[in-house]
C-alpha positions in Angstrom: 38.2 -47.6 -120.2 36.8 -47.7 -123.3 38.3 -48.5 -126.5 38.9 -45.5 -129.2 36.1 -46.4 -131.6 37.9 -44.0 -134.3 40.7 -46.1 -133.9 41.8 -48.7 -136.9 42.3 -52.1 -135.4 45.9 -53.6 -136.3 46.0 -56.8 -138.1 48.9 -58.9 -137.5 50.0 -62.0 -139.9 52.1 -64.6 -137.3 54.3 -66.1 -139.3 55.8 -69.3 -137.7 59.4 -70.8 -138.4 60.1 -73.8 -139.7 60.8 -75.2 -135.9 58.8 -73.0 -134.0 59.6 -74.5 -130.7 62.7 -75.1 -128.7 62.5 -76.3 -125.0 64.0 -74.4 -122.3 63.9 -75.5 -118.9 65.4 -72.6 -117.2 65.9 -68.9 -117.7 68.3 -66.4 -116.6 67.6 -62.9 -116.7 69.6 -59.8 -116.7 69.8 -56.3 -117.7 72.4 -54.1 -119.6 74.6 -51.8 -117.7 72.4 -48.7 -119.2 68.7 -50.7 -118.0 67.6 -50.0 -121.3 67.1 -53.7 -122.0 65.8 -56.7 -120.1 67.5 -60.0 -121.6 66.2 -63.5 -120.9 68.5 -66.7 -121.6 66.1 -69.3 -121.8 68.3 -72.3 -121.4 68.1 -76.3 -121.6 69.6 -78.1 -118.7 69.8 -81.9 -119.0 70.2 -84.3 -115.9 74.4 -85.7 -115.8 75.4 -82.6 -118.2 77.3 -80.1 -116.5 76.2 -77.1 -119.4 73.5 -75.3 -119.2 72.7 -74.6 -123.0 71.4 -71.2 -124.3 68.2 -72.1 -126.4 67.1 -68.8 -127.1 68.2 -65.5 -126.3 65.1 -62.6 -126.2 65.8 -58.8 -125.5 63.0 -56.5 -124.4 62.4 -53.3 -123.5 61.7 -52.7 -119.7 58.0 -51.8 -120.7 57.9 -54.3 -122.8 59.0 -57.2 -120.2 56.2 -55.7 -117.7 53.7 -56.5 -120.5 54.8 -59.6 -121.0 55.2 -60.4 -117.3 51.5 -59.3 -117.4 50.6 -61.0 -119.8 52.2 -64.6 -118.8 50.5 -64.4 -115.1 47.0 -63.9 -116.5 47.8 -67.1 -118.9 48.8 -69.0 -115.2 46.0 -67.6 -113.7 43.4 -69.0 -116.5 45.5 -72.5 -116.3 45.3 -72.8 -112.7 41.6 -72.3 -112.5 41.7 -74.6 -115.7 43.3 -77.5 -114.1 44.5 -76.6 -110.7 47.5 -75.2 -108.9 51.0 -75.5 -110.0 53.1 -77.5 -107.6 56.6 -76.0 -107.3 59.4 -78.4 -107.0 61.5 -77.8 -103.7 64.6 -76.4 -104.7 67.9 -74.8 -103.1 67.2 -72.1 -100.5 68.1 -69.1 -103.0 69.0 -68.2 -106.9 72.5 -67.8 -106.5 72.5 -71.7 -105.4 70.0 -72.5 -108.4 72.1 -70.7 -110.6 75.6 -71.5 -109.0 75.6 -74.3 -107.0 77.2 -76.9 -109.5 79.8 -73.9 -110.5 83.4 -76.0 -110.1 85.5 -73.1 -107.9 89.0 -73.3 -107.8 90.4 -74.6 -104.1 93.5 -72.6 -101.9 96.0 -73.9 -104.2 94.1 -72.4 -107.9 93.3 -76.3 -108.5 89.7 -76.9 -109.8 87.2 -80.0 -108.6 84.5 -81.7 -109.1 82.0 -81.6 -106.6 82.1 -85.6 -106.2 85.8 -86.0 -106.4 87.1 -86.7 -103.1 89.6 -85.8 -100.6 91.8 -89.5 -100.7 94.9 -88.8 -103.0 95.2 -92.8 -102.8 95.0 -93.2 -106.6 98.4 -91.2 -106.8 
């Protein structure tokens, strides 16, 4: 397909914040209840910290999210070729467990524990 020759090409000014970058090491993504919106959480999890801090939140329309979804595999695809294949680390067998698997639940009795704390009550 050939580009509308008639048409005006758009010039954008990017105009960068004062801290333009914030590091995010995970993302959660949902939708609102009317699926008008696509939200990604980009988050910062840090090793021995039990929160998972929001660094950013962005909101996109559905078409919007495809183009961008678009957009970031043919940026992978030009790195891998680049410098090789991304390794993926081995992780838990599904997202709920990435996403939920340090979640303290309460046990039988409403009481809520660590995942390390033990079943001895010697201390006591």
């Amino acid at each position: 397909m050939q580009p509308n020759k008639n048409r005006k090409q758009r010039q954008l000014r990017i105009e960068m914040p004062k801290d333009p970058a914030s590091y995010a090491n995970a993302v959660m993504i949902s939708n609102t209840s009317s699926n008008s919106e696509i939200i990604f959480d980009f988050m910062q999890i840090m090793p021995n910290d039990p929160r998972a801090r929001v660094q950013n939140r962005i909101v996109m329309t559905p078409t919007h999210a495809k183009m961008f979804l678009n957009a970031l595999k043919q940026n992978l695809d030009r790195f891998e070729a680049k410098y090789g294949e991304i390794e993926l680390p081995k992780g838990p067998p599904t997202l709920a467990d990435q996403l939920f698997g340090g979640v303290a639940t309460p046990d039988a009795d409403g009481n809520i524990r660590a995942d390390d704390e033990s079943d001895d009550d010697d201390d006591e």
